[in-house]
C-alpha positions as a printed NumPy array, in Angstrom:
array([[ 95.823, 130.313,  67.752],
       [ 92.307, 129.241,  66.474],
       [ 92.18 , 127.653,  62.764],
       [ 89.087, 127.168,  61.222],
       [ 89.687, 124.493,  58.043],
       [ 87.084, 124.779,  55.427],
       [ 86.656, 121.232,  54.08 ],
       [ 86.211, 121.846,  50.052],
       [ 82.945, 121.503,  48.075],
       [ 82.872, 117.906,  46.924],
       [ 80.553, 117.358,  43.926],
       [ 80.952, 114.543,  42.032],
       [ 80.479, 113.962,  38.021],
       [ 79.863, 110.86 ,  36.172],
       [ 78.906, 110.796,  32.406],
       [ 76.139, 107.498,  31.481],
       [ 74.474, 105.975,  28.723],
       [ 70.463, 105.49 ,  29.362],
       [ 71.419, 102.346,  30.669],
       [ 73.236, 103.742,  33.579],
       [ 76.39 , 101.891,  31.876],
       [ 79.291, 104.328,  32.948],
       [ 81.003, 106.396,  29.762],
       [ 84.614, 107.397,  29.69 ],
       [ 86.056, 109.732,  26.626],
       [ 83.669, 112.56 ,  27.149],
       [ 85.49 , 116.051,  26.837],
       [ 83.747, 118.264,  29.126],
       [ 84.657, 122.537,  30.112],
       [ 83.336, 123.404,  33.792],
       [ 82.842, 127.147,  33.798],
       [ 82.501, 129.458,  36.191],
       [ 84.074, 130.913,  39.828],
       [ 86.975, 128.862,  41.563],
       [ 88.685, 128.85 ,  44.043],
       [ 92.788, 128.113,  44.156],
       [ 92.916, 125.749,  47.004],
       [ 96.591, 126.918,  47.235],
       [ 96.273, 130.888,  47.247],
       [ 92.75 , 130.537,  47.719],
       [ 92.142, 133.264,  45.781],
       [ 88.825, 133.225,  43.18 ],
       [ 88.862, 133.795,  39.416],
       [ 86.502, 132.505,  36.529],
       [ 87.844, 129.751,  34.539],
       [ 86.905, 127.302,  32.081],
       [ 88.403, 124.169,  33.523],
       [ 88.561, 121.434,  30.516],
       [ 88.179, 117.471,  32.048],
       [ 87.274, 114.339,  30.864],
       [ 84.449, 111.704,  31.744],
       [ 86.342, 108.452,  33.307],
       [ 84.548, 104.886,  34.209],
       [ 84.913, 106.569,  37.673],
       [ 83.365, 109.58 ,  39.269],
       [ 85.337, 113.192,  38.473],
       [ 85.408, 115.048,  41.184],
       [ 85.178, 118.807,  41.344],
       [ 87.22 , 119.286,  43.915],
       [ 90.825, 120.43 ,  43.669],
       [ 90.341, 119.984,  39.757],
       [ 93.215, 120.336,  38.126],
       [ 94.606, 123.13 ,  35.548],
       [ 97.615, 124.752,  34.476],
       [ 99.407, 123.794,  37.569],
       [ 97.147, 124.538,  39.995],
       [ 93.599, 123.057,  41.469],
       [ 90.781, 124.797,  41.513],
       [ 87.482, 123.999,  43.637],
       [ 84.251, 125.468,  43.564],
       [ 82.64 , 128.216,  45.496],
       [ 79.251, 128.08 ,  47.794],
       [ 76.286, 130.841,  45.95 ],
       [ 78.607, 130.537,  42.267],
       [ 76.648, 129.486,  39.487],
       [ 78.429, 126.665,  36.895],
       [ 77.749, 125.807,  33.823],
       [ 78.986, 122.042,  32.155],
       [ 79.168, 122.019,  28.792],
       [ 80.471, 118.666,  26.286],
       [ 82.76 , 119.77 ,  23.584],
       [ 82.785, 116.232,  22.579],
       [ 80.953, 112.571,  23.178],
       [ 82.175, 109.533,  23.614],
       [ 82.557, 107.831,  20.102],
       [ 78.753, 106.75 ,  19.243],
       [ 77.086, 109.149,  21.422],
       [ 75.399, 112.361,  20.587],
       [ 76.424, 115.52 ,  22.392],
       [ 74.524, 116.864,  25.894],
       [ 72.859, 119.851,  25.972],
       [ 74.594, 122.625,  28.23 ],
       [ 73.422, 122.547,  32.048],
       [ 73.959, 125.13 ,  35.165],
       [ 73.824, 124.381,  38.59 ],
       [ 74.113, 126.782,  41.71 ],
       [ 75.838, 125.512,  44.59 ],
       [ 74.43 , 125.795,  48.342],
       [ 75.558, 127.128,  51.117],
       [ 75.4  , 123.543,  52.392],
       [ 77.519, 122.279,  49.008],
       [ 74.681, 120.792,  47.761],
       [ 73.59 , 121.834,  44.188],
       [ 70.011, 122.664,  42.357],
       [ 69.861, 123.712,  38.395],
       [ 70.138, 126.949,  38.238],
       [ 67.425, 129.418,  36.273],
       [ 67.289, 127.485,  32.92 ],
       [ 68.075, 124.64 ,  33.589],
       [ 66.029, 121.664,  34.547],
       [ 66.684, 117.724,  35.352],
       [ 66.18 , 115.159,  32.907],
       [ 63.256, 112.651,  33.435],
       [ 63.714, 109.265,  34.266],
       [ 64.965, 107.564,  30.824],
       [ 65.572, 110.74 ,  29.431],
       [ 69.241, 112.551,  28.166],
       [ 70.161, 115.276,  30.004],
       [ 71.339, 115.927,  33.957],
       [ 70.447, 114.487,  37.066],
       [ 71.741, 115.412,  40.769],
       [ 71.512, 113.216,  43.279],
       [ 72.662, 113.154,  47.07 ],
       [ 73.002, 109.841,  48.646],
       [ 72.522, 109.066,  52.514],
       [ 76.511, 109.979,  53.214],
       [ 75.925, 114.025,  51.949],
       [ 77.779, 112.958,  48.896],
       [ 76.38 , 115.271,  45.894],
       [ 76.633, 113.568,  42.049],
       [ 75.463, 114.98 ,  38.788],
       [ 74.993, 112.453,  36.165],
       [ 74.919, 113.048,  32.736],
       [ 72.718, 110.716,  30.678],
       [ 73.786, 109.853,  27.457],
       [ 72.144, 108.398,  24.   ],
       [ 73.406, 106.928,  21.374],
       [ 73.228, 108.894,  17.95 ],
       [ 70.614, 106.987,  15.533],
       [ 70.146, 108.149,  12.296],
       [ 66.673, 106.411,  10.651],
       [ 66.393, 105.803,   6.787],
       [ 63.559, 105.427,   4.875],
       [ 63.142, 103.624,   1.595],
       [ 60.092, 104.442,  -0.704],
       [ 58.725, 104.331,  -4.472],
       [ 59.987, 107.495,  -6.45 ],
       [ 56.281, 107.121,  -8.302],
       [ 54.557, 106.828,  -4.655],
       [ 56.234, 108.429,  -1.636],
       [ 53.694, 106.835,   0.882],
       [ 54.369, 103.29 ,  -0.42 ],
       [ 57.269, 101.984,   1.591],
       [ 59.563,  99.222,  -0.032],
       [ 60.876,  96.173,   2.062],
       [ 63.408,  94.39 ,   0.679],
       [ 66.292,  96.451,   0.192],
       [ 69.668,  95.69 ,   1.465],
       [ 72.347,  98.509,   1.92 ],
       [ 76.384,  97.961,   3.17 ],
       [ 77.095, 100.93 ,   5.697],
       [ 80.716, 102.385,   5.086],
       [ 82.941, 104.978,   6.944],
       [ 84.113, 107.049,   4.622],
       [ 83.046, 108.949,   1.501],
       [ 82.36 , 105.92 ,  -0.67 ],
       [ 81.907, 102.502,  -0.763],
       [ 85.084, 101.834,  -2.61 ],
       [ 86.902, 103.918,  -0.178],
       [ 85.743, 103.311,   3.231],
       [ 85.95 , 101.039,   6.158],
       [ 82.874,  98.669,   5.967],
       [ 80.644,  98.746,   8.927],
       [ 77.535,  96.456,   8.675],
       [ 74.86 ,  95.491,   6.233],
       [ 71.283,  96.268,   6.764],
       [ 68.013,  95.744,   5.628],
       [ 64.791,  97.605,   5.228],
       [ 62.013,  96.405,   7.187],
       [ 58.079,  96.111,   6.937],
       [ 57.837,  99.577,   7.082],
       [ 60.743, 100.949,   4.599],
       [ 62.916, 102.192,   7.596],
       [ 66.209, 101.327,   8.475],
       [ 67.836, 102.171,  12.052],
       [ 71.158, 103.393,  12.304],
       [ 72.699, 103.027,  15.472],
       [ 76.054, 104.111,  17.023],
       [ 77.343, 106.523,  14.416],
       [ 80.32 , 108.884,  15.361],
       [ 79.653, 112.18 ,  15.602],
       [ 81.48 , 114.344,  12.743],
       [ 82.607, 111.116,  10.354],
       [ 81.236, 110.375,   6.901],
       [ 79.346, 107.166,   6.026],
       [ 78.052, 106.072,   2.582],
       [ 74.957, 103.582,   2.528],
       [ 75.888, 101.348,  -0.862],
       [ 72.587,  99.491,  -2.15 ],
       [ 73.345,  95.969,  -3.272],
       [ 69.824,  94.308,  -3.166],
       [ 67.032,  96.249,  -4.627],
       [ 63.16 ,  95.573,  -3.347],
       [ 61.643,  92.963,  -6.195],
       [ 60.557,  95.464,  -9.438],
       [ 63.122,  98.405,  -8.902],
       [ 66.272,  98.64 ,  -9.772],
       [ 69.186,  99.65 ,  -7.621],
       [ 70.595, 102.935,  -6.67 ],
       [ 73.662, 104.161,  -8.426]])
């Protein structure tokens, strides 16, 4: 009796911040055609996973009981249903696998640039094939001006940052200021929460904000 043991595709996912700091708590679906690796039968799922500290692997991924592992010439597409707390969400990407179970973007898709958010696949020297998912943190920018003059900018001004609906209400966060230029930088906001900015120091000659 001859055998002939197909070894599975082994693609590995790991989800980053522009840093190349490793994320966990991203909420991923893989879609596309699998393969049981029991029954080894193929059907089109949307397998749900989640980014780790580690590498995900795509083989034998688990769901409802079973594990599932991709199929040479199927295309996939990775989409995040939710980031990691302070991150924004990455656009959807689709690969193709290879014959070879190597992977390219598939038609519409394209690799980020170097310091840019989006997908990368690399293959190190060992045949092992990663996509990386680069990450940025969501930054919302304010800008103070003059109600009389729009293009004058007003330093000065000194807002609390709450969670929540209203100052009285919410979780404090931090206190910034406006700089040189009017604008404040707001860093590391969850995606879907509420914040209130609370004025407590008004730039000299206006009064505050109710």
């Amino acid at each position: 009796t001859i055998m002939a043991l197909d070894e599975p595709i082994e693609v590995g996912f790991v989800k980053k911040d522009l840093g190349d700091t490793n994320l966990s708590g991203g909420e991923f679906t893989l879609s596309g055609v699998f393969v049981n690796d029991t029954t080894h039968a193929t059907e089109e799922l949307a397998i749900p996973f989640i980014s780790t500290k580690d590498t995900v692997s795509f083989a034998g991924l688990p769901y409802e009981g079973a594990t599932y592992s991709l199929v040479a010439g199927q295309t996939y597409t990775i989409t995040e249903v939710t980031a990691p707390e302070g991150y924004e969400l990455v656009a959807p990407f689709s690969f193709t696998v290879g014959a070879d179970g190597t992977i390219a973007p598939a038609e519409g898709s394209s690799q980020a640039a170097a310091g840019e958010e989006g997908y990368v696949i690399s293959n190190d020297q060992g045949g092992a094939v990663t996509l990386t998912a680069h990450d940025k943190p969501i930054e919302v920018v304010l800008a103070k001006a003059s109600s009389a003059n729009e293009q004058l900018a007003l330093t000065g001004a000194v807002f609390e940052l709450y969670r929540g609906a209203s100052a009285a209400e919410g979780d404090f966060v931090e206190q910034v200021s406006t700089s040189t230029d009017g604008k404040i930088a707001l860093e590391n906001l969850v995606g879907g929460e509420t914040y209130t900015l609370h004025e407590v120091t008004a730039p000299a000659g206006y009064e505050l904000l109710p």
